[in-house]
N, CA, C and O atoms as CSV, one atom per row, in Angstrom:
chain,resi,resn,atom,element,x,y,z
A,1,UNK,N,N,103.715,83.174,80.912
A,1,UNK,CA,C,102.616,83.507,80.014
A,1,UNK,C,C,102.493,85.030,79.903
A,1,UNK,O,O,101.889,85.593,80.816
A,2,UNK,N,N,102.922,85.671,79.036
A,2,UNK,CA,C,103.003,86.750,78.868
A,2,UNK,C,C,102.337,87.618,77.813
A,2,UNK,O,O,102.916,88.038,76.810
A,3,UNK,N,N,100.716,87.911,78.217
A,3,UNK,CA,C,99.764,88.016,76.954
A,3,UNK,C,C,100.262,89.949,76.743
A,3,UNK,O,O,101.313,90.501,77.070
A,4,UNK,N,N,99.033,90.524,76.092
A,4,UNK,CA,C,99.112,91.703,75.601
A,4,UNK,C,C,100.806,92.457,75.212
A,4,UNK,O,O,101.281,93.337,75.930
A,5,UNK,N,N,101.567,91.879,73.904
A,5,UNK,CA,C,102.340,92.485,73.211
A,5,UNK,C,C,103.533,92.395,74.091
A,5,UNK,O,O,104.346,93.313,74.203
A,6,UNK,N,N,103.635,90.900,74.908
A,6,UNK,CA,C,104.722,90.455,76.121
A,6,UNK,C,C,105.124,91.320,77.114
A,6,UNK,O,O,106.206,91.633,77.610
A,7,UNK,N,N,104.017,91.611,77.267
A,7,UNK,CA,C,104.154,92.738,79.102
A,7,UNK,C,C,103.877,91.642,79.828
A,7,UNK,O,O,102.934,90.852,79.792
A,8,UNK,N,N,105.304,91.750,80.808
A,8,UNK,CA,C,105.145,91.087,81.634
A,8,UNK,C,C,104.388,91.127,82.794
A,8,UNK,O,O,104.424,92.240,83.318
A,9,UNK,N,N,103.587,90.154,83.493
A,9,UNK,CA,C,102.760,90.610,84.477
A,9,UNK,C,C,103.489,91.365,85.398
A,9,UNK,O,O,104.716,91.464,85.428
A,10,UNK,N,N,102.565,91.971,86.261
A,10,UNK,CA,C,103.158,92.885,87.377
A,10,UNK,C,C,103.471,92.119,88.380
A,10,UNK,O,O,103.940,92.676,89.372
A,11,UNK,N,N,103.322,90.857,88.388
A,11,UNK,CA,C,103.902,90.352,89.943
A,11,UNK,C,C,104.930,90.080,89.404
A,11,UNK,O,O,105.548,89.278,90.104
A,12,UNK,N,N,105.641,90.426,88.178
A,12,UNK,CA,C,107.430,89.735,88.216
A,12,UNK,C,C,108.015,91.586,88.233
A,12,UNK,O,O,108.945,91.901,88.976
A,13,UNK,N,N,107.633,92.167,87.734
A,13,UNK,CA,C,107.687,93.348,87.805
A,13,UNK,C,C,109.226,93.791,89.087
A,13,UNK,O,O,109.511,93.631,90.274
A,14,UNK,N,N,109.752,94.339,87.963
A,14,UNK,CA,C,111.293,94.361,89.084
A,14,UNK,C,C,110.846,96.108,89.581
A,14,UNK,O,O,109.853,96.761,89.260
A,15,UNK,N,N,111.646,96.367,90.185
A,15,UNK,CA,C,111.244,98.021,91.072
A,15,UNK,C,C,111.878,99.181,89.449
A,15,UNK,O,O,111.448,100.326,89.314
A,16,UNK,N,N,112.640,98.708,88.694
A,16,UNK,CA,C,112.951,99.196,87.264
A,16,UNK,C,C,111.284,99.083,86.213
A,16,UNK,O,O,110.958,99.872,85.327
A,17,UNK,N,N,110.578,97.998,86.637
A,17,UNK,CA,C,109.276,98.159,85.486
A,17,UNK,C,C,108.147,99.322,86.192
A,17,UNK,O,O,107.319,99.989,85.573
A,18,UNK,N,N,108.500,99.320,88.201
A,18,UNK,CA,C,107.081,99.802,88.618
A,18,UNK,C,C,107.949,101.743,88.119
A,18,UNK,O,O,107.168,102.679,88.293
A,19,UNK,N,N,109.072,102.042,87.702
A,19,UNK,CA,C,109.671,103.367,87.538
A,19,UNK,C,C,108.820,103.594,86.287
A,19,UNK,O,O,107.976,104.449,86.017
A,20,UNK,N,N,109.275,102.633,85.663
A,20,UNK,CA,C,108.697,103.067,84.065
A,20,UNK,C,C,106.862,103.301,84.220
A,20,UNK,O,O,106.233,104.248,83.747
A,21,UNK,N,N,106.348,102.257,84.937
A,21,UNK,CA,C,105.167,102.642,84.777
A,21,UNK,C,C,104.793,104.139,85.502
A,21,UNK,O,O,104.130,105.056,85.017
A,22,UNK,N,N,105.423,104.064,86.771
A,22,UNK,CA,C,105.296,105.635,86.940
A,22,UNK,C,C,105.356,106.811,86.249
A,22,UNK,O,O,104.782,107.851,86.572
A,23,UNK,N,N,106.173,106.612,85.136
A,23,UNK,CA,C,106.809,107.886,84.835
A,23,UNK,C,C,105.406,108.067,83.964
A,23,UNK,O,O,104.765,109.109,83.832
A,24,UNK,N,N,104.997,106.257,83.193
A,24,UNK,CA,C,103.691,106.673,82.213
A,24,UNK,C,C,102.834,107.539,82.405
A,24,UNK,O,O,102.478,108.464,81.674
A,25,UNK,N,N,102.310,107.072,83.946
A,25,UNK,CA,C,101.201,107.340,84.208
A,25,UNK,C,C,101.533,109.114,84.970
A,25,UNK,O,O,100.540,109.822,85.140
A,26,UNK,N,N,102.628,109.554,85.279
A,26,UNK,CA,C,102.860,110.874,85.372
A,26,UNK,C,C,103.293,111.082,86.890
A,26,UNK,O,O,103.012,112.064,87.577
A,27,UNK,N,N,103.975,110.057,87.250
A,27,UNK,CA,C,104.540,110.347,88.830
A,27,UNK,C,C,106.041,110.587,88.915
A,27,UNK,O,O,106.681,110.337,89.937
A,28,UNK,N,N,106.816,111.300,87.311
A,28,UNK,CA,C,108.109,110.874,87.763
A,28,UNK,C,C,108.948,111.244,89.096
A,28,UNK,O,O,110.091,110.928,89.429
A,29,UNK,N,N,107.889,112.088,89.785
A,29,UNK,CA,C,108.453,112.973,91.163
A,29,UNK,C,C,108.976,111.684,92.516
A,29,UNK,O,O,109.793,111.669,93.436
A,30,UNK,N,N,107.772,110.565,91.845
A,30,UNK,CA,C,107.918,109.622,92.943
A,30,UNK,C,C,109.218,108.448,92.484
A,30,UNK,O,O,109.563,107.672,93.375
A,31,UNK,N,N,109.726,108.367,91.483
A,31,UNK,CA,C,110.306,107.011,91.103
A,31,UNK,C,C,111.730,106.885,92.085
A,31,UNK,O,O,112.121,105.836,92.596
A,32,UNK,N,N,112.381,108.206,92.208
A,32,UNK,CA,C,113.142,107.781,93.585
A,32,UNK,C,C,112.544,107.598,94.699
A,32,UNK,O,O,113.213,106.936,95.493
A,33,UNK,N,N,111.669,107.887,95.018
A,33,UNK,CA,C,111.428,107.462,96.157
A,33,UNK,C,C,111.104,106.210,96.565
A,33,UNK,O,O,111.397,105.628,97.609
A,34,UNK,N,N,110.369,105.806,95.486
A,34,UNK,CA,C,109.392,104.482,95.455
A,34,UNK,C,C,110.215,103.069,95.323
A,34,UNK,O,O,110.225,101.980,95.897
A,35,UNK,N,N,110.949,103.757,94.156
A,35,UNK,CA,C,111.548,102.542,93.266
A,35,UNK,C,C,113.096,102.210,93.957
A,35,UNK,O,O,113.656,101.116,94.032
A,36,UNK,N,N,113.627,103.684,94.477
A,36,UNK,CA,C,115.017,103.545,94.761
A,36,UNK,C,C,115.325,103.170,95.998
A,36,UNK,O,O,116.055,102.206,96.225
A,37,UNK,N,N,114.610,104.154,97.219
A,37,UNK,CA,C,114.781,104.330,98.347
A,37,UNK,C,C,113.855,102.808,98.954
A,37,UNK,O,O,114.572,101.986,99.525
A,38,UNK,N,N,112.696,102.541,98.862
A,38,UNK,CA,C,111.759,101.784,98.643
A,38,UNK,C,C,111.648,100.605,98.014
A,38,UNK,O,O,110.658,99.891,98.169
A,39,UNK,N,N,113.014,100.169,96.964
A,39,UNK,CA,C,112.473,99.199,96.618
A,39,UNK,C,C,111.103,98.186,95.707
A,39,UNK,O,O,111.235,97.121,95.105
A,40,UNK,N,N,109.657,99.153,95.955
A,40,UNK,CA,C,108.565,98.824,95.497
A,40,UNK,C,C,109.009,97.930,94.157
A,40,UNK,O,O,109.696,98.328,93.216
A,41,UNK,N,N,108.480,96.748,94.322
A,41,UNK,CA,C,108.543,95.806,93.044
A,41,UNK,C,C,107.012,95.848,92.600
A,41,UNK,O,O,106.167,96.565,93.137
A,42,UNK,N,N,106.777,94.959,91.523
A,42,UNK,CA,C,105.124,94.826,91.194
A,42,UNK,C,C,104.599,93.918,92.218
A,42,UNK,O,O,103.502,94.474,92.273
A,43,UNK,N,N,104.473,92.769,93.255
A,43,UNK,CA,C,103.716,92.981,93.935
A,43,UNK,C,C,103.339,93.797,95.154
A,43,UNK,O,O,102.225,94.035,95.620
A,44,UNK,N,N,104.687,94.210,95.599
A,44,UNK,CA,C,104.806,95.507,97.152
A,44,UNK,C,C,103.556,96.662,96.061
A,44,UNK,O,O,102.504,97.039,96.577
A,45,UNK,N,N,103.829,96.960,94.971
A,45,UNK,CA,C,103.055,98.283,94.262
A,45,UNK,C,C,101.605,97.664,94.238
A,45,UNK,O,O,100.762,98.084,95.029
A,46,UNK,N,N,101.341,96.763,93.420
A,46,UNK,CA,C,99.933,96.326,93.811
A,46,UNK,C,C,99.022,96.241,94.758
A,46,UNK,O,O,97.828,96.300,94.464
A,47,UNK,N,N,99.609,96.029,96.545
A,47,UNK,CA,C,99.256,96.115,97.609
A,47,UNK,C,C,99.194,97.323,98.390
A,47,UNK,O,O,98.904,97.645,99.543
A,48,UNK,N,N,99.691,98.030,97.006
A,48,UNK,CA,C,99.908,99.813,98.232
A,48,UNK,C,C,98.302,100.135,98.690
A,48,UNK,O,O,97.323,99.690,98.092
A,49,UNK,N,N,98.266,100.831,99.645
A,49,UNK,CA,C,97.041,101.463,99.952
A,49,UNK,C,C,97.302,103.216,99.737
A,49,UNK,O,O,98.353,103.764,99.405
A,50,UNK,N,N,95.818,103.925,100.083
A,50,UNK,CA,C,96.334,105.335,100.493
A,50,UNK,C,C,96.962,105.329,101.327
A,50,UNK,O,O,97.975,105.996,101.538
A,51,UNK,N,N,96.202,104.171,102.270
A,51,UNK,CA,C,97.234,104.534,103.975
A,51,UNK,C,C,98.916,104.667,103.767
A,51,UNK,O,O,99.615,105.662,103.959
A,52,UNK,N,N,99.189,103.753,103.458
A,52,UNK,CA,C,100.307,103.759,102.792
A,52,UNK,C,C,101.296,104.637,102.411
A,52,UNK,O,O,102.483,104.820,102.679
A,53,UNK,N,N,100.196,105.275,101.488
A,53,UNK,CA,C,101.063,106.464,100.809
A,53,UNK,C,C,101.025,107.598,101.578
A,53,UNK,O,O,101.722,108.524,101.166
A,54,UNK,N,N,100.349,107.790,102.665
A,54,UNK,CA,C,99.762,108.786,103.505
A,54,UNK,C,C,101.056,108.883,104.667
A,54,UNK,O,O,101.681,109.896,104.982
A,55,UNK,N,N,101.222,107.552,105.159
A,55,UNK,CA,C,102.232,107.368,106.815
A,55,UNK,C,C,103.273,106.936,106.145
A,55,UNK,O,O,103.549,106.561,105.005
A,56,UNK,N,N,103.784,107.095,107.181
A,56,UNK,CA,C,105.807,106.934,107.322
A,56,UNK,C,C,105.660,104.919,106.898
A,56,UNK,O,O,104.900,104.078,107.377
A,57,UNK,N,N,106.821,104.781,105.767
A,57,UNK,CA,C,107.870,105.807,105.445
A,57,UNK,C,C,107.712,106.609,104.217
A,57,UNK,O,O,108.591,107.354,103.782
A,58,UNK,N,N,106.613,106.436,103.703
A,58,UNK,CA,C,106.709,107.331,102.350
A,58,UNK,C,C,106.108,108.813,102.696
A,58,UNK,O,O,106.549,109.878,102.264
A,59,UNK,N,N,105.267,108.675,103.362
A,59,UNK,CA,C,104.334,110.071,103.706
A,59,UNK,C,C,104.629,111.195,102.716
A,59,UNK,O,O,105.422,112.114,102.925
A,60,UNK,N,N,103.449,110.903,100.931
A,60,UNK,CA,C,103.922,112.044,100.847
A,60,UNK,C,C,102.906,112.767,101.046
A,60,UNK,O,O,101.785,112.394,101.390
A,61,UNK,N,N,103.369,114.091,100.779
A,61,UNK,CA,C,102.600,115.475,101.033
A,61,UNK,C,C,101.330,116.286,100.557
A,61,UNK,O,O,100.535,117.065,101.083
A,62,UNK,N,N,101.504,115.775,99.414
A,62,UNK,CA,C,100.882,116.644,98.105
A,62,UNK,C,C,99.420,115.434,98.022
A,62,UNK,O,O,99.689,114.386,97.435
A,63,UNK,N,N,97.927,115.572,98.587
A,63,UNK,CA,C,97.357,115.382,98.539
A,63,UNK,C,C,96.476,114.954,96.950
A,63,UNK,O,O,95.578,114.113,96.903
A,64,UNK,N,N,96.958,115.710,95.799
A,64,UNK,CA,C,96.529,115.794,94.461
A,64,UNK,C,C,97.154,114.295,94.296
A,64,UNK,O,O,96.548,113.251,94.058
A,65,UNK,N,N,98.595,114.515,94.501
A,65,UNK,CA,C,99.224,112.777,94.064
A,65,UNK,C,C,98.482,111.881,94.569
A,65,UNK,O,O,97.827,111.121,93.855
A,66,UNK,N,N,98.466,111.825,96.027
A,66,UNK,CA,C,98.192,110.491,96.127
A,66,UNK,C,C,96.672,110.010,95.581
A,66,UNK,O,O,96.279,108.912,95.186
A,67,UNK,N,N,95.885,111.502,95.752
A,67,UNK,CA,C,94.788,110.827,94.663
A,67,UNK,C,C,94.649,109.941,93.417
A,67,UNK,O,O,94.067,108.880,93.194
A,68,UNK,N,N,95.449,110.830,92.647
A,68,UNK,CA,C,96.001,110.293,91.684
A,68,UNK,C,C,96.589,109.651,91.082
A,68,UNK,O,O,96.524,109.624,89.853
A,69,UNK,N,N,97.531,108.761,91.966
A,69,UNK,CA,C,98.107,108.143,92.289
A,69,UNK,C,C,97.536,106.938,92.118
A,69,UNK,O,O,97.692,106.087,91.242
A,70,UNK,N,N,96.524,107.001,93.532
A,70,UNK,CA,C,95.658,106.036,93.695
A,70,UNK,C,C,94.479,105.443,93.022
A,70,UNK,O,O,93.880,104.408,93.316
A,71,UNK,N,N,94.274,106.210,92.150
A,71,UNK,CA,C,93.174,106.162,90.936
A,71,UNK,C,C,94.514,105.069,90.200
A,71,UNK,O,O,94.575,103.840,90.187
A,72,UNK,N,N,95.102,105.700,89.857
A,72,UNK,CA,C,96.033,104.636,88.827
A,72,UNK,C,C,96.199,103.474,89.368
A,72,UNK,O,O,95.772,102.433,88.869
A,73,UNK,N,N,96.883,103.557,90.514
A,73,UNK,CA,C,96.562,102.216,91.377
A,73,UNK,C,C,95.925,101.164,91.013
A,73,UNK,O,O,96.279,100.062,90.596
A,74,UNK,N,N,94.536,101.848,91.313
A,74,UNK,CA,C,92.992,101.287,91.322
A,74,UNK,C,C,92.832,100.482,90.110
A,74,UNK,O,O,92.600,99.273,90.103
A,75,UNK,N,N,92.984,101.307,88.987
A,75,UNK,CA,C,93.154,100.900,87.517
A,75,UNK,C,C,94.268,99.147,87.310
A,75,UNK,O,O,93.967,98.005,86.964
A,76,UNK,N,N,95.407,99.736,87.690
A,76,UNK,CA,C,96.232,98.576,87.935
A,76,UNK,C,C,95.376,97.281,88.318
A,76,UNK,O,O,94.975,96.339,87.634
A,77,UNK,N,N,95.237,97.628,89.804
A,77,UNK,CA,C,94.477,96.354,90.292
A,77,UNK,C,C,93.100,95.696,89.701
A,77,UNK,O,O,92.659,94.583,89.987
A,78,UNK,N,N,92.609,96.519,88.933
A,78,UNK,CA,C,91.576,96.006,88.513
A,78,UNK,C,C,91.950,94.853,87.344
A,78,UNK,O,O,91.554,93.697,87.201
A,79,UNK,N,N,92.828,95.629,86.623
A,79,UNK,CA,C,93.761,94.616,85.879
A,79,UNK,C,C,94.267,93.300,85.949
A,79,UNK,O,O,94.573,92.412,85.153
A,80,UNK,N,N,94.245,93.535,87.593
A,80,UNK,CA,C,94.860,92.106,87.576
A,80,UNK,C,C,94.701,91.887,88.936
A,80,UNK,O,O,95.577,91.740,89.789
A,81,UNK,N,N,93.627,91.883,89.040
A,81,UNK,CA,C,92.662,90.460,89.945
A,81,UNK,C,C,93.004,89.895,90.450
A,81,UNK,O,O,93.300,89.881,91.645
A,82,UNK,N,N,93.101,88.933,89.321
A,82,UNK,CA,C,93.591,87.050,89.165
A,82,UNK,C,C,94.711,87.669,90.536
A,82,UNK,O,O,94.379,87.438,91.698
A,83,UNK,N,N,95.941,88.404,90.248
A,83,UNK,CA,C,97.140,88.517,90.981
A,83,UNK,C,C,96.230,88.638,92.717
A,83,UNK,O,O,95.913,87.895,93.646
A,84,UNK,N,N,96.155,89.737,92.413
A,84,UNK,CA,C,95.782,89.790,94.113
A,84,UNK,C,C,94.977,88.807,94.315
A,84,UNK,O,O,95.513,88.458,95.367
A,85,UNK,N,N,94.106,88.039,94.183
A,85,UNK,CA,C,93.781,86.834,94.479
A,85,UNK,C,C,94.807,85.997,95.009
A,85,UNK,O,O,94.542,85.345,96.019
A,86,UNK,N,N,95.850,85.918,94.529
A,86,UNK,CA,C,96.886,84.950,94.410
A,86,UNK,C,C,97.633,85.454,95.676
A,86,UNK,O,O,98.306,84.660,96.333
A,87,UNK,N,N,97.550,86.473,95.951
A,87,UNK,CA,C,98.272,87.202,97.114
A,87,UNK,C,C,97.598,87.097,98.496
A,87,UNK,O,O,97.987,87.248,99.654
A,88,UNK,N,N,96.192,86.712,97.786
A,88,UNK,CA,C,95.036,86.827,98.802
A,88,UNK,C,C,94.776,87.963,99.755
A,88,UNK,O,O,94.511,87.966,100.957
A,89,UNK,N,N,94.961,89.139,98.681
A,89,UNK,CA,C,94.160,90.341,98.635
A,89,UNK,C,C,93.015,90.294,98.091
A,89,UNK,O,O,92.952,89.718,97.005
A,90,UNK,N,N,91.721,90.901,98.695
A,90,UNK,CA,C,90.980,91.077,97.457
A,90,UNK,C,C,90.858,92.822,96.603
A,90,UNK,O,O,91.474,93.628,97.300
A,91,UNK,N,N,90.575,93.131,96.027
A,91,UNK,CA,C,90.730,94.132,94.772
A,91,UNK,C,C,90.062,95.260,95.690
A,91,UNK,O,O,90.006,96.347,95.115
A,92,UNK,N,N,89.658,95.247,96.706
A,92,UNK,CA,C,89.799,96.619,97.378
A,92,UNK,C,C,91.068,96.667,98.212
A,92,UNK,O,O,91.397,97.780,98.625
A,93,UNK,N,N,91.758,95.722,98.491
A,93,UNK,CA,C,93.220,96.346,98.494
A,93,UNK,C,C,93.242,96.303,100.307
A,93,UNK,O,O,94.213,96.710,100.946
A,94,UNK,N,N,91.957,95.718,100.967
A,94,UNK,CA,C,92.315,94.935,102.256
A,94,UNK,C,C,92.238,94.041,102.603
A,94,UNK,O,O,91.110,93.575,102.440
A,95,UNK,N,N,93.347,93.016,103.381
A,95,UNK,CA,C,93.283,91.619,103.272
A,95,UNK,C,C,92.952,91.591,104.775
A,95,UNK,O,O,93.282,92.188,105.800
A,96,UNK,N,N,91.623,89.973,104.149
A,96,UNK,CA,C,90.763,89.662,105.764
A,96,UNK,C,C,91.718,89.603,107.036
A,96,UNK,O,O,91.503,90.038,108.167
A,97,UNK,N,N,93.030,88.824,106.444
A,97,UNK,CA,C,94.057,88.405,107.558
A,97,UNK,C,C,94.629,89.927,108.079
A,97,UNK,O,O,95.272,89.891,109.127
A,98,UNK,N,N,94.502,90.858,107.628
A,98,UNK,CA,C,95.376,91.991,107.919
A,98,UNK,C,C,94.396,92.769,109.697
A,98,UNK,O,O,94.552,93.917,110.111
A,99,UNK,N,N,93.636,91.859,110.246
A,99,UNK,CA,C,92.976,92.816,111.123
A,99,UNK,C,C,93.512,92.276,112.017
A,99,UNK,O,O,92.948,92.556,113.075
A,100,UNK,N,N,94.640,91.386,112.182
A,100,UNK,CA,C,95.060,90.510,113.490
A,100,UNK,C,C,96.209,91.831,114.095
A,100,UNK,O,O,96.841,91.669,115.139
């Protein structure tokens, strides 16, 4: 089911769709890292946290990005809910099971 002009949702999202969206939204600094070295598909990207982007193995540096970053993020996930539901995340991006 592939609504708005057949964008595919982000949970099929290959680590080639989360590049492109990077580059949209203005991270092309990160797409090797993320996409190449990393792997990140659309759901690994949906679940990122700051923490995340903060500690090894990505740790990056530049404090402005990951803000920014993470704002886009944020945006993403709000988007799509329904998904992290399905992941059984909820949309702040920590899952109950994750405190074990």
């Amino acid at each position: 089911m592939a609504g708005n002009g057949g964008q595919l949702s982000v949970r099929h999202w290959t680590p080639k769709h989360v590049g492109r969206w990077l580059r949209e939204e203005g991270f092309c600094d990160y797409v090797d890292l993320l996409c190449n070295k990393h792997r990140l598909d659309g759901t690994s990207l949906l679940t990122l946290s700051e923490y995340d982007l903060r500690s090894p193995p990505l740790e990056l540096k530049v404090l402005g990005d990951i803000k920014r970053l993470m704002v886009s993020l944020r945006k993403l996930q709000k988007q799509n809910v329904d998904v992290l539901e399905e992941l059984g995340l909820s949309y702040d991006g920590h899952s109950p099971q994750n405190s074990a």
